[in-house]
C-alpha positions, -999 to +999 in steps of 0.1 A: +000+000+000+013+034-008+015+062+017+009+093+002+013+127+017-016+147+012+004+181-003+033+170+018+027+164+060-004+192+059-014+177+092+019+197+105+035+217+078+021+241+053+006+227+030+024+225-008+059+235+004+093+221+008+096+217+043+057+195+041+070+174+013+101+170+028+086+160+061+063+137+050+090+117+036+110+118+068+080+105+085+079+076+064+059+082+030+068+069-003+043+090-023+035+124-022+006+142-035+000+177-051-019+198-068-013+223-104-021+256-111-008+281-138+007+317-130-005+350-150+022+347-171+026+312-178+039+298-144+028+259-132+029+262-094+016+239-065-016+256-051-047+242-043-076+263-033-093+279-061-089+314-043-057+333-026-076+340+009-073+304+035-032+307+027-023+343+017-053+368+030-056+383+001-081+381-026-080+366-062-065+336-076-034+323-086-038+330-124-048+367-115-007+371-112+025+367-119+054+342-107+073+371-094+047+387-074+038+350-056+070+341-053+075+368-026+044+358-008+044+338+027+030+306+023+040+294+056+022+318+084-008+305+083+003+272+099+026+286+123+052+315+128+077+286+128+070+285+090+071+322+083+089+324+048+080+293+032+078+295-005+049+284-030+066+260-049+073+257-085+063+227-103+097+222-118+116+230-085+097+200-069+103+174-098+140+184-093+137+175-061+116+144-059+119+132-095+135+098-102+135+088-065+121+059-048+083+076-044+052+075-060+036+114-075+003+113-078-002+150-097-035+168-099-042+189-126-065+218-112-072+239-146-082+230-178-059+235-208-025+228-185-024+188-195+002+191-217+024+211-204+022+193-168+033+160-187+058+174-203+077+191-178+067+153-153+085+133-183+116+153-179+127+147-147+108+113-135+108+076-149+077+064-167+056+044-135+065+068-112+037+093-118-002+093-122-018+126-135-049+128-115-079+153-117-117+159-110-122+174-143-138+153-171-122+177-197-090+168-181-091+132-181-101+129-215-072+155-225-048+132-211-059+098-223-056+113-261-023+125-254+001+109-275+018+094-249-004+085-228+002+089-194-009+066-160-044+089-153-062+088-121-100+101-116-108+119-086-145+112-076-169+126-057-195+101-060-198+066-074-214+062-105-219+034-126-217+056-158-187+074-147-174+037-146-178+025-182-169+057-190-134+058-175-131+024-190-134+034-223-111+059-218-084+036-203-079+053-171-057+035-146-066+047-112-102+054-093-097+077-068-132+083-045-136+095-013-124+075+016-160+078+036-182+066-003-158+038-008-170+002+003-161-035-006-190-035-030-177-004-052-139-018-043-146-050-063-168-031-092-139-010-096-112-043-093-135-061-115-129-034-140-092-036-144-088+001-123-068+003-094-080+023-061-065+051-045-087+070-016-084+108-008-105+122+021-086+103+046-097+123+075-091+101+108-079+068+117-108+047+119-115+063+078-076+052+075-087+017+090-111+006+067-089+019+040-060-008+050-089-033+055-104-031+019-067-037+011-068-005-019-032+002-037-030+037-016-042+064-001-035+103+006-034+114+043-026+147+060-007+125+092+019+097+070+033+096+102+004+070+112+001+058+084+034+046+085+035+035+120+002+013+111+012-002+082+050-015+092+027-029+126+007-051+102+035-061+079+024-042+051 
């Protein structure tokens, strides 16, 4: 089972930054997740929210401006002042980083129209296995599994749904990703039957982390890898 930090340790560091990704390694991951967005002038950056306000208190959104004016923001304060200074982080300063070593990206595309760049700039500096492009968006997923090479592509659900099913069968996709609290064995062994495998997100607690390891699913993201960890080398996983 993969342990995969949920934008790095967010539990305890802020969220999409160095010292999170960093931590959540040291605490025993061997996946990290994150999420894509693209700067004013052209930028792909690790951001999640749609808006500026939960990290920076400020208003708009990360496409509103430039690399250079975000690159000066604080995203560490609103953890903690012990993470005043941290740094959004560009997408190509964290494949440097984490690229071609012994971990698991799973890479969520949050805009339309970015898929090709992000698998671009991915292919450069990790090995082929090593990465799943993930989103919500259907315009996304289909984007990718035209792409001329095609990537591993993971679907991030919000609800189970047959339709969506066949669907991302016909497209090829590789990886179901629902909600820790929709998924149960029944929907575990559609999606099995279907040749998909099952990473969860939503991960919110340990009894939700629990049943994860119990349905037995190839991963799933957490905030705390720490436990993960700790629960998965106690069962001999």
């Amino acid at each position: 089972m993969i342990n995969f930090a949920h934008r790095g340790a967010s539990e305890y560091a802020p969220e999409n930054t160095m010292v999170s990704f960093h931590m959540g390694i040291a605490m025993g991951a061997d996946g990290i997740e994150t999420d894509v967005q693209r700067t004013r002038d052209g930028v792909l950056v690790l951001f999640h929210d749609d808006t500026l306000r939960r990290i920076f208190s400020i208003e708009g959104s990360i496409h509103d401006y430039t690399w250079k004016e975000l690159s000066s923001l604080d995203a560490g304060s609103f953890k903690g002042v012990e993470y005043k200074g941290e740094r959004l982080v560009r997408l190509e300063e964290f494949l440097r980083c984490f690229g071609r070593r012994n971990l698991k990206l799973a890479i969520e595309i949050k805009e339309s129209g970015i898929e090709d760049e992000v698998l671009s700039l991915v292919r450069r500096f990790t090995d082929e296995g090593q990465f799943t492009i993930t989103s919500f968006m259907a315009s996304s997923i289909e984007a990718l599994s035209y792409a001329k090479m095609r990537p591993s592509i993971g679907y991030l659900a919000r609800s189970f749904s047959l339709d969506d099913i066949d669907w991302l069968c016909a497209l090829g996709v590789d990886e179901y990703c629902p909600a820790a609290s929709d998924l149960t064995d029944q929907i575990a062994r559609e999606i099995y039957s279907r040749g998909m495998r099952i990473r969860a997100w939503g991960v919110k607690n340990v009894s939700l982390m629990d049943k994860m390891i119990d349905l037995g699913i190839y991963g799933m993201t957490v905030n705390f890898p720490d436990i993960l960890h700790k629960r998965l080398v106690s069962l001999g996983i």
